[in-house]
C-alpha positions in Angstrom: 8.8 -29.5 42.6 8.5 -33.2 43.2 6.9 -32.7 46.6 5.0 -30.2 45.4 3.2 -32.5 42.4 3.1 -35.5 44.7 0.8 -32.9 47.1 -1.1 -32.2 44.1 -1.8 -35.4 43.4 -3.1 -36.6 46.2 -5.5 -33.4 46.8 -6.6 -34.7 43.3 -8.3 -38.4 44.9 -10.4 -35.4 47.2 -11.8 -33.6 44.5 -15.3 -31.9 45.3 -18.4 -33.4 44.6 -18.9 -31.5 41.0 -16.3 -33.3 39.5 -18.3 -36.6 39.1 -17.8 -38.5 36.4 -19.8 -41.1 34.8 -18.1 -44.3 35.2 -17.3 -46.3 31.7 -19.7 -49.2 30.9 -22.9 -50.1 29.2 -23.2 -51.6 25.6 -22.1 -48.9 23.1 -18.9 -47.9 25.6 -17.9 -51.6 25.0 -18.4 -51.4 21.4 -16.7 -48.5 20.8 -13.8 -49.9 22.7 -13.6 -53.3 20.9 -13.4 -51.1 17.5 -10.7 -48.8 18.7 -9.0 -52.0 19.7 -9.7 -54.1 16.9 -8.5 -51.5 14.0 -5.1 -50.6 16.2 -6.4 -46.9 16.8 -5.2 -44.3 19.6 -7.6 -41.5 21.1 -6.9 -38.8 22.8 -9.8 -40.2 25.2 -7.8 -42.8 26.4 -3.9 -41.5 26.1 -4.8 -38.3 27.4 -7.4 -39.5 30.1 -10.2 -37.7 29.0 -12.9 -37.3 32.2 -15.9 -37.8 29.8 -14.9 -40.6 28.1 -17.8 -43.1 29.9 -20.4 -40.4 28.3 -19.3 -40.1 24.5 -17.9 -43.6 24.0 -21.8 -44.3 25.4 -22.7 -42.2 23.2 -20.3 -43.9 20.0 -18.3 -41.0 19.9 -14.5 -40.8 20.2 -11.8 -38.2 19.5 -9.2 -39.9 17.2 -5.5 -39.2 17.6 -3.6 -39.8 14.4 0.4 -39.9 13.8 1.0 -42.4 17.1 0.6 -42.3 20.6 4.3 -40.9 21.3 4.7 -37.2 21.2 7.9 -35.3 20.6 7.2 -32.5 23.7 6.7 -32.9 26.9 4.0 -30.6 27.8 3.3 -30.2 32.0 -0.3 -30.4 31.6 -0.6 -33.9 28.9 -0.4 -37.2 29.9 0.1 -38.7 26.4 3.8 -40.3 26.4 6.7 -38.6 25.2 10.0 -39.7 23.1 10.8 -40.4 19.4 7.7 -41.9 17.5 7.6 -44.4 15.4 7.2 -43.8 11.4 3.8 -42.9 9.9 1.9 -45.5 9.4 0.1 -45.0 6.1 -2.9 -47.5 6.0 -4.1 -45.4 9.4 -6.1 -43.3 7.3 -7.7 -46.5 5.8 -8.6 -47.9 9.4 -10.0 -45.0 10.7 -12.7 -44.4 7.9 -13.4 -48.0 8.3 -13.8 -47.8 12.6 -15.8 -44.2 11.5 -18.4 -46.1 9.1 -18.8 -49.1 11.5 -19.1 -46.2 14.4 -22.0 -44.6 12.4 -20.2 -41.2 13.2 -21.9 -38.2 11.8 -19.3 -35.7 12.9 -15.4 -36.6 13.6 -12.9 -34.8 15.7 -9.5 -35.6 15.0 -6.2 -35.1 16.9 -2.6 -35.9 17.4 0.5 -35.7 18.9 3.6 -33.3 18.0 5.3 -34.8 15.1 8.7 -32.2 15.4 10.6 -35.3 14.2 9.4 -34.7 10.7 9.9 -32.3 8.4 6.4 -30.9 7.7 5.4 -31.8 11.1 3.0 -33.9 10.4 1.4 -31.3 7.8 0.8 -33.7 4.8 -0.2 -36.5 6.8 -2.8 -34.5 7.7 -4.0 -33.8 4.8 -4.1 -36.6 3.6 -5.9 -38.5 6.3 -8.8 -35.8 6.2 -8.7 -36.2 2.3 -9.5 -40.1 3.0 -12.4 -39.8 5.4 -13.9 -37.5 2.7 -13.6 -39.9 0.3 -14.6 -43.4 2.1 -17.4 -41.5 4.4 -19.5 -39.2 2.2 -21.2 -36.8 4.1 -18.8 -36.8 7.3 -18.1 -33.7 9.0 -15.1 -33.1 10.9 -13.1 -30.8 13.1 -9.2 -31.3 13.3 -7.4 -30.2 16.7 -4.3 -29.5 15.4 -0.5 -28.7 16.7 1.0 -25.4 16.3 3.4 -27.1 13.1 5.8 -23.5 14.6 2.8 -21.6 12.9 4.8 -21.9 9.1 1.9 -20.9 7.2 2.9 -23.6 4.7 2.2 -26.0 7.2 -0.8 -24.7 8.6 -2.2 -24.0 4.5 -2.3 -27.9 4.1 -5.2 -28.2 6.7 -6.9 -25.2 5.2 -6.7 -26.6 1.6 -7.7 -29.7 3.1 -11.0 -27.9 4.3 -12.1 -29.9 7.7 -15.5 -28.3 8.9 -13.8 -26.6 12.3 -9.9 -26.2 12.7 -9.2 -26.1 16.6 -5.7 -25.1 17.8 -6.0 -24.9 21.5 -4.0 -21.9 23.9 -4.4 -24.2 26.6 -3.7 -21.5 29.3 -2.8 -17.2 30.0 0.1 -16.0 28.7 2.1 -15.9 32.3 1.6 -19.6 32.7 2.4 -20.2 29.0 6.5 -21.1 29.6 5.7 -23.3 32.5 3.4 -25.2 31.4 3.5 -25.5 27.6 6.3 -27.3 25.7 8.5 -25.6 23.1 4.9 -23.9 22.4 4.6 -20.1 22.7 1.4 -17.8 23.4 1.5 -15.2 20.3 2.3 -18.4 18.0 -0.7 -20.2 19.3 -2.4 -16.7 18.5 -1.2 -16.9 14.9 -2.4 -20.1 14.2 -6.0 -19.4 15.1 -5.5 -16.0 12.9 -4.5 -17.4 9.9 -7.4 -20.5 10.2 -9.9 -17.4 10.7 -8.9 -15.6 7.7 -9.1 -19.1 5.7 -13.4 -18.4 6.3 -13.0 -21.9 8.6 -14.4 -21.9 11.5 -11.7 -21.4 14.3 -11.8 -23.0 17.7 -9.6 -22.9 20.5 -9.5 -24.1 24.5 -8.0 -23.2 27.6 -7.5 -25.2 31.3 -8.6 -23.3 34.6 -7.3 -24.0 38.0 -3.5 -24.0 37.3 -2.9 -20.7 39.2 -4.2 -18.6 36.2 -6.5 -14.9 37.7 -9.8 -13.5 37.1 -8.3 -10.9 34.4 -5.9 -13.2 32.5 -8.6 -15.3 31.9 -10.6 -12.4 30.7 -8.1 -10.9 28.4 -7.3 -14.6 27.1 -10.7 -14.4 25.8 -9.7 -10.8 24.0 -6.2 -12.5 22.8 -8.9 -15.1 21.1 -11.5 -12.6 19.5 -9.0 -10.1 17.9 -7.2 -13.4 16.6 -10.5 -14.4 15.0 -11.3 -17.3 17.2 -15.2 -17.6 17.1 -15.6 -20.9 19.4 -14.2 -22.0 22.7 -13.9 -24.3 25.7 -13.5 -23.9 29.1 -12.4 -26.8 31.6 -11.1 -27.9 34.7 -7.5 -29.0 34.8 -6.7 -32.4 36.3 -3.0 -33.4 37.0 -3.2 -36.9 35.0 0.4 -37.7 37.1 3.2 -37.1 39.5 5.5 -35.4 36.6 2.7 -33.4 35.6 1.7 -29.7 37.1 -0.6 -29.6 40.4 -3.9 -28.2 40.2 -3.8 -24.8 41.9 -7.4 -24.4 42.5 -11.3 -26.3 41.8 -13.3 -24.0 40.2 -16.7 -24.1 41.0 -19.3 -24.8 38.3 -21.1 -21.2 38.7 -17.3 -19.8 38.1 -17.8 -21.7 34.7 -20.9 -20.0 34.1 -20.3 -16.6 34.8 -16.9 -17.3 32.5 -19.0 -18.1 29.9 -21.9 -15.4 30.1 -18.1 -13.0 29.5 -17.1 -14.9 26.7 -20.5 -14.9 24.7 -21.0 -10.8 25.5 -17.4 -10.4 24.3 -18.4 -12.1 21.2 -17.8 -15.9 20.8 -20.6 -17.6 18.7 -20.1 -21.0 20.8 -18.7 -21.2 24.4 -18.9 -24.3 26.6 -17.5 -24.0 29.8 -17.8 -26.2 32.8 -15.6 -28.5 35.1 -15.3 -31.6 32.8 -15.2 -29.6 29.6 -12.1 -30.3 27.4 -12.0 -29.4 23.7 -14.1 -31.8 22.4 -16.9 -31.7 24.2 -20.2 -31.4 22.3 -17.9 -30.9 19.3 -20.5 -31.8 16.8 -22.8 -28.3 17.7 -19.7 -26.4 16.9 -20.8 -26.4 13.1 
């Protein structure tokens, strides 16, 4: 497996020419930066090397990632670290609406890692911190990516009650690749997540990687798996192993695959689909409300 990721990798440094990104830099990139810095904040852009993030931090946008930068699974796709996190810290919240209101941010997206260490999962923190942003930052609009919390509905209800814009739970990939590539998390729990968000009238939003060996008609019923669960948003991406521990990327899909992926997805019913190479979840976020 070792050879086999090492491989990987180093197809990876010869990706094709649609894979571009724009390099980090310019005025707003820096300031972004120096906030993030300054008020002791983690994002998903940088622990999880996000291929856009020299576009939105341009742009003073970020995708925050609350509860630490240590996560307690090891999933084969992520490249945020793994092992036993440290305790909450509960003036977070406080920094984050402050960095938001000196960002000028309009619209939020919020993440974080797995918290299995505690015994709501992270569930009230969660709450709480959304509760916050309300409060300091009239007028903000948000969408939460949130772990599974094992799909208790007790769990989940906190997020709901909490009433974020856009809940996102992302299936990441098909079913089949699901065990391999996803840690401790399970397909048909994913699923339930995204039901029970649905059924709360919030808007439910979910993503999925291409190019780690998934087919043509997994991908397709993925979509189904989505729509009957009452998913009404979702992004499409390229994979990209972020390291040597980490899955190889089976195959580069080419941007017109994107395309014709997401013509499917908006004729199957999806209100909002964005789906090309550097895609992740997200991407254009604040059009998803």
């Amino acid at each position: 497996m070792k050879k086999e990721m090492a491989e990987g990798l180093k197809e990876r440094k010869r990706l094709p020419h649609w894979m571009r990104m724009q390099m980090p830099g310019g005025k707003k990139y820096m300031d972004v930066k120096e906030i993030v810095r300054a008020h002791k904040l983690h994002t998903i852009c940088t622990s999880g090397n996000c291929p856009n993030i020299g576009e939105c931090w341009a742009e003073g946008t970020a995708t925050f990632m609350i509860l630490g930068n240590i996560c307690t699974r090891s999933c084969k796709f992520c490249a945020v670290p793994t092992g036993k996190p440290l305790p909450p810290d509960t003036e977070e919240p406080y920094r984050l609406a402050d960095s938001i209101k000196k960002m000028g941010i309009k619209h939020a997206v919020l993440t974080s890692v797995d918290r299995d260490d505690l015994e709501d999962k992270g569930a009230g923190f969660w709450a709480t911190t959304i509760q916050i942003l309300k409060e300091k930052v009239p007028h903000l609009t948000m969408e939460t990516l949130i772990p599974d919390f094992d799909a208790k509905p007790e769990l989940l209800e906190k997020i709901i009650l909490a009433a974020p814009e856009v809940i996102s739970h992302n299936l990441e990939t098909v079913a089949r690749l699901t065990p391999r590539i996803r840690s401790r998390a399970k397909y048909e729990r994913s699923l339930k997540v995204i039901n029970q968000v649905s059924k709360s009238g919030i808007i439910a939003k979910s993503g999925i990687m291409l190019g780690l060996g998934e087919r043509e008609e997994e991908i397709l019923q993925t979509m189904d798996d989505l729509l009957l669960a009452g998913c009404s948003v979702l992004t499409m991406g390229q994979y990209l192993q972020p390291g040597l521990d980490h899955m190889p990327v089976v195959e580069y899909i080419h941007p017109e695959k994107f395309e014709d992926y997401k013509n499917s997805a908006l004729q199957k019913g999806f209100s909002k689909v964005e789906s090309s190479p550097l895609v992740r979840s997200s991407y254009h976020a604040e059009k998803h409300i």
